[in-house]
N, C-alpha and C positions, 0 to 999 in steps of 0.2 A: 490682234491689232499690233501691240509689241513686236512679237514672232516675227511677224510679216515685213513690219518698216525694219527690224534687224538682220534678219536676211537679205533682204533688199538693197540695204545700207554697205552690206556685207561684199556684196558682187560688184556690185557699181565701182567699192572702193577697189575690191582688185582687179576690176578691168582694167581701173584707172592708171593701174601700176604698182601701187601699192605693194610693199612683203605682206603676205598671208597674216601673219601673226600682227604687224601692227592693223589690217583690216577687219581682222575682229574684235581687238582690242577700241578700237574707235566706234565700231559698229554699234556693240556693247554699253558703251561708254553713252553714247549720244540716245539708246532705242530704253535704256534705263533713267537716262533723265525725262524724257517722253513718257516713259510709264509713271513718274513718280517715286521710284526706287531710291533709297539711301544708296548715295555714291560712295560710302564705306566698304559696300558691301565688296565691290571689284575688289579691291587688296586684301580683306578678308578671303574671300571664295579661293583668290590666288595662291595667297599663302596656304591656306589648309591642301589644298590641290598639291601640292608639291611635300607636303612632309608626309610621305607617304615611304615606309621601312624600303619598302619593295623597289622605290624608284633610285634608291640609292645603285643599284647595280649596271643603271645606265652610264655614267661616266665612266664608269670601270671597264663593260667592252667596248664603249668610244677607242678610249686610251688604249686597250689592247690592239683593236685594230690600228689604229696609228702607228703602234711600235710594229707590228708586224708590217705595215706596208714600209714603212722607212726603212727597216732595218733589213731589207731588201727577200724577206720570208715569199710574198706573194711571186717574186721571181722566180726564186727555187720553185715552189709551188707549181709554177707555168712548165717548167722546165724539166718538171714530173711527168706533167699530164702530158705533155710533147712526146714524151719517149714512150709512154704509156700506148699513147693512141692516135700517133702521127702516122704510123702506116697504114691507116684506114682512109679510104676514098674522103676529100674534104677532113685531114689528119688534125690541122690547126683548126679548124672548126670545134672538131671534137674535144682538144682539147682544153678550148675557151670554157666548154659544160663542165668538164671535167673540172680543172684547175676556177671555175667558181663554186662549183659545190663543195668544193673543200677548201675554199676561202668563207665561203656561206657560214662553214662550222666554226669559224676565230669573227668573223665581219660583226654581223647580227643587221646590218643595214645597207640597205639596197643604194643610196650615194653612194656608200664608203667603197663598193666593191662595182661601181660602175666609172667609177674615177682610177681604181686601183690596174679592174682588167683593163682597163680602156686605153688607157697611159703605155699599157705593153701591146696590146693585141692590134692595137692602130698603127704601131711600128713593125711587128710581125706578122702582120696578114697580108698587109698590101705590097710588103718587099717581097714574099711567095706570091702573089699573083692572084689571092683575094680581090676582088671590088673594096671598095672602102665602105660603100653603105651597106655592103652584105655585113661586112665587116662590124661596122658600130650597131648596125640592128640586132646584130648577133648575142653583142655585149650587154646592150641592153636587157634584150631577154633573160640571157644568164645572171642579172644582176638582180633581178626578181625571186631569186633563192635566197636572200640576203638573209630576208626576214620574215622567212620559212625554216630553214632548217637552222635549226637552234645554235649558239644563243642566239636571242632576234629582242630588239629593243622594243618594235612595237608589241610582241609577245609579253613582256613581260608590261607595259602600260594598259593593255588591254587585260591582263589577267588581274589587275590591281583597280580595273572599273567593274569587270564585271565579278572580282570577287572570288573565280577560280584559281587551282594552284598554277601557280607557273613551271614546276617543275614537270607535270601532265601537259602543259602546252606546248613548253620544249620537247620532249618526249611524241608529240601529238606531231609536231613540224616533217621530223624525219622521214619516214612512207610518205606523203606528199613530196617532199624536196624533191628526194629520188625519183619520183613516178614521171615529174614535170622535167626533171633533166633529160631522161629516159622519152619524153617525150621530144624533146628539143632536137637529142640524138636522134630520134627517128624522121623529124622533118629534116635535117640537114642531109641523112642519106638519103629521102625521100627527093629533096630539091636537086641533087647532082644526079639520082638515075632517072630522074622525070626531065635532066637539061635546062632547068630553069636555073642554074648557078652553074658556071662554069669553074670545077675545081683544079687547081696544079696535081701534077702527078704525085700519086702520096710516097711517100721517101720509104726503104725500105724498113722494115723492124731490125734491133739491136739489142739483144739481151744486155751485152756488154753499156750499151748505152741508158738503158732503163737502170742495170743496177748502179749504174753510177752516179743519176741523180736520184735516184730513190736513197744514196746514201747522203748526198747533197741536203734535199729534202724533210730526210726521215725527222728529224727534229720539232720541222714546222708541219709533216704530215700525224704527229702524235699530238699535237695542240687541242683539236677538237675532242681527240677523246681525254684530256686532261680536264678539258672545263668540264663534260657531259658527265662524265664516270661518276663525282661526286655526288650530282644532283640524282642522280638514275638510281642510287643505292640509297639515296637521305644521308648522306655523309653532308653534303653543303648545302646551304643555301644560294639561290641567284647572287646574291650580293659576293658572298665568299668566292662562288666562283669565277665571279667578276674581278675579284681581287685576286686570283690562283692565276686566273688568263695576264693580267697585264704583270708578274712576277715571273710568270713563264716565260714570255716574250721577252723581258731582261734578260731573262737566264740563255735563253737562246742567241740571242745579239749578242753577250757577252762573249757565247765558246764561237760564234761566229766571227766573234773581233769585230764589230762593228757599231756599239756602242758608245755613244761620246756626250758628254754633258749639253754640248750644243744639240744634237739631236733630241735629249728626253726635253730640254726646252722648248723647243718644236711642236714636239708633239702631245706637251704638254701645252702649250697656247693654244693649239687646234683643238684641244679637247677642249678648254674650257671654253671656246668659242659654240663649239657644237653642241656641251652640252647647256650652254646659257639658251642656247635657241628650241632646241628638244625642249627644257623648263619651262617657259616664258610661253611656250605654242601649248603645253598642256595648262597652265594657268589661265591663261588667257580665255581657251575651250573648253575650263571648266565654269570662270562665271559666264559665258555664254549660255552655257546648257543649264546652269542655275536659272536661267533667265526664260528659260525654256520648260523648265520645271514649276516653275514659279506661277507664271502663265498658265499654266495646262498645255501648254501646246502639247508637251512630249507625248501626256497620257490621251489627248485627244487622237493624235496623229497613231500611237500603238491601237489605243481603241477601234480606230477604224480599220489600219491595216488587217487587226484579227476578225474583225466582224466579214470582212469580205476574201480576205487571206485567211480562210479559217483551217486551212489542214495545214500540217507542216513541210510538205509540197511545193504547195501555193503561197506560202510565206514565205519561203527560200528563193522562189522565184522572184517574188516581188521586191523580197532585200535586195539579190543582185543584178536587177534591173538598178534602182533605183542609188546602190554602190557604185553602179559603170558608170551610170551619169555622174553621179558626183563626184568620181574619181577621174574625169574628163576636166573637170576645172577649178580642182581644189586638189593639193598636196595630199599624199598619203597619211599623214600623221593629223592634222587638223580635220583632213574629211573623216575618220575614224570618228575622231573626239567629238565631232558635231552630230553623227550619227547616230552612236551607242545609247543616248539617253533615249532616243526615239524606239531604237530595236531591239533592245533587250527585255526592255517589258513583256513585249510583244514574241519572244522567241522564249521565253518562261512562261509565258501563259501557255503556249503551246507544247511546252514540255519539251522541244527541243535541247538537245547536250548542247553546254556553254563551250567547251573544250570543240566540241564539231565546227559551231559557230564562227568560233573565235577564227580560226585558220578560216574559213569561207571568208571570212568576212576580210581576212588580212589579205589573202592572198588577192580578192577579188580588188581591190583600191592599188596592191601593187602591179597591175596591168597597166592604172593608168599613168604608170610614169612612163610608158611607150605609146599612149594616147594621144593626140592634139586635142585641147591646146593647149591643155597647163603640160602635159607629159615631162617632169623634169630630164630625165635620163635621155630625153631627144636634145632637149640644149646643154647637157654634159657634152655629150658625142661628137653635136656641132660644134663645141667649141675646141677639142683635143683632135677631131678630124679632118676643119676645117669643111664642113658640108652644109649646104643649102638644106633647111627644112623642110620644102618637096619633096626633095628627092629621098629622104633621109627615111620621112613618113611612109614612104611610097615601097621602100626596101624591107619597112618595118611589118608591114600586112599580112606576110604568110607569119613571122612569127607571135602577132596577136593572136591570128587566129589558134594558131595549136596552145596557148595560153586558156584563151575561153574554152578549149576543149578539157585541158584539164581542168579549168574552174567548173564545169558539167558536171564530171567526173568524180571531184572532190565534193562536191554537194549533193548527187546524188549517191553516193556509196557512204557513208558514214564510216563505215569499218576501216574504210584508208586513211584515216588520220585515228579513228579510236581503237582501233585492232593492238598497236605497240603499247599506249599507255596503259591501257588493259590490263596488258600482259607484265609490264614491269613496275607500273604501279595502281595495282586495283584498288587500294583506299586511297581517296586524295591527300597526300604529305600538308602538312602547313605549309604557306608559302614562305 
């Protein structure tokens, strides 16, 4: 009964318009007075939610990304992938994949690097001859690496509910990342020799020109494997490396002279604005699912899914059905957190790997930020491209779909996300 009027209370409030995080907060607030609940318990359940070792790592690659987009990194970075793979049929295309999977390795978040590509790729695509909705549907897509290939902020809030290492989940991202850029890559060749996108003639190849921004570059192309290294060997922890990335990015602003006390101010207010909101949206989603706990709902709702989802199959299917939907009108982050107390029971009773999970489960909620109708990364796009949300939606459908192809992919093969952590680390490290 709870369950139900807080759910309810939940949708209603954000149809209404509401931010995500104050409609659960209110949801919460009003389906616990209705039950009877001690309304202490909200800023309790909130506090405990958040002092959690592991969540400390989150501001830290906030802030690293921040300094790397300011400090003009994500530029060089473009201007790699350009020279890299701009002589290829649809060159700027490729190197949108390109130049976000190697922002994916400093980002960790699907905003940060849809704002970041977005900001360059909407000025350089459409002055070559790009459409502009091929253009931002592009970016959105590629901006779904975010928080896939490591570091990834949901990765590591997700490894701190369900209790796995994060340094295996990080480790876990990589094969994925790749397979879905690789994918990307293949529809954009696909879409210019099938005529459905008309591409500019691709510019010729320049060794001279690749090595020059690969020296450009090279600084902010060694970033990712600064953070990674430490974790991959048990030398850091997520938090250390969180603090190693935004030290790096100094260090790199500084030889690149671009470093200025106004700037770290900057990007120091963005950070703490981002990560009050990150905070507040895992508080808030965790006395929800207290509430939810409390209830039974959770274990009724696992109970049933495994009685009739009883192989591990049919449980993956039914999770990311019931992920797509949710991820259709809820935020990435908050549909997670609402989720997890439901699914995880239920993917342990099955003996499903946490570490497989976790990645299906992320990847499958970042599709919907190129979904209608919550889809955030469509009202980024629209707003930096100045595009109508028909049309936007409409240019966005081939690349959902090669999306859901690898989300198939990635939940039917297990070995593509657990094959590396396997390999480099077969006992789980502490987190």
């Amino acid at each position: 009964m709870v369950s139900s009027l807080l759910i309810g209370l939940f949708l209603i409030l954000m149809f209404l318009g509401l931010p995500v995080s104050v409609a659960i907060g209110l949801a919460t607030g009003i389906g616990m007075i209705v039950g009877g609940y001690d309304l202490m318990s909200i800023p309790q359940k909130m506090a405990v939610s958040t002092q959690s070792i592991e969540l400390m790592a989150v501001p830290f690659f906030i802030l690293a990304a921040s300094l790397m987009n300011a400090l003009g990194i994500t530029q060089r970075i473009f201007e790699f992938a350009t020279a890299l793979v701009g002589s290829l049929r649809g060159g700027l295309a490729h190197a949108n994949v390109v130049a976000g999977t190697i922002f994916a390795g400093i980002s960790g978040a699907a905003v940060a690097d849809a704002a970041a590509l977005g900001a360059i790729s909407m000025k350089e695509m459409p002055r070559e001859g790009y459409s502009r909705t091929f253009s931002a549907s592009l970016v959105i897509a590629v901006a779904t690496l975010g928080p896939i290939i490591p570091p990834s902020i949901m990765m590591v809030i997700y490894a701190t509910i369900a209790n796995v290492s994060i340094g295996r989940m990080f480790i876990a991202g990589i094969v994925p990342g790749l397979m879905i850029a690789g994918l990307l890559m293949t529809l954009i060749w696909a879409m210019g020799r099938g005529g459905f996108v008309t591409y500019p003639a691709p510019v010729p190849f320049s060794f001279k020109a690749l090595v020059r921004a690969t020296a450009r570059a090279l600084l902010a192309l060694m970033a990712p494997v600064v953070i990674l290294r430490g974790m991959a060997v048990g030398w850091t922890t997520p938090t250390e490396a969180g603090i190693l990335a935004v030290f790096y990015s100094i260090a790199v602003g500084a030889i690149y002279r671009k470093v200025t006390l106004k700037l770290l101010r900057e990007c120091l207010r963005e950070t703490i604005r981002a990560t009050a909101l990150v905070m507040y949206i895992v508080a808030v989603s965790s006395a929800l699912s207290w509430v939810f706990v409390a209830e039974g709902t959770a274990a009724d709702i696992a109970a049933l899914i495994t009685r009739y989802a009883d192989t591990q199959a049919l449980f993956l299917l039914t999770a990311n059905v019931l992920l797509l939907i949710l991820g259709c009108v809820i935020e990435t982050l908050p549909a997670m957190l609402i989720a997890l107390p439901v699914l995880l029971p239920a993917a342990q009773a099955l003996q499903i790997d946490l570490i497989h999970f976790g990645v299906v489960v992320i990847f499958n909620l970042l599709v919907g930020i190129m979904t209608p109708p919550m889809g955030i990364g469509l009202y980024i796009l629209m707003a930096i491209g100045n595009l109508q949300f028909g049309e936007l939606v409409r240019a966005a459908v081939p690349f959902i779909m090669i999306l859901l192809v690898a989300l198939v992919l990635l939940t039917a093969f297990p070995a593509i996300t657990l094959w590396l952590p396997n390999l480099m680390m077969p006992a789980a490290l502490p987190r």
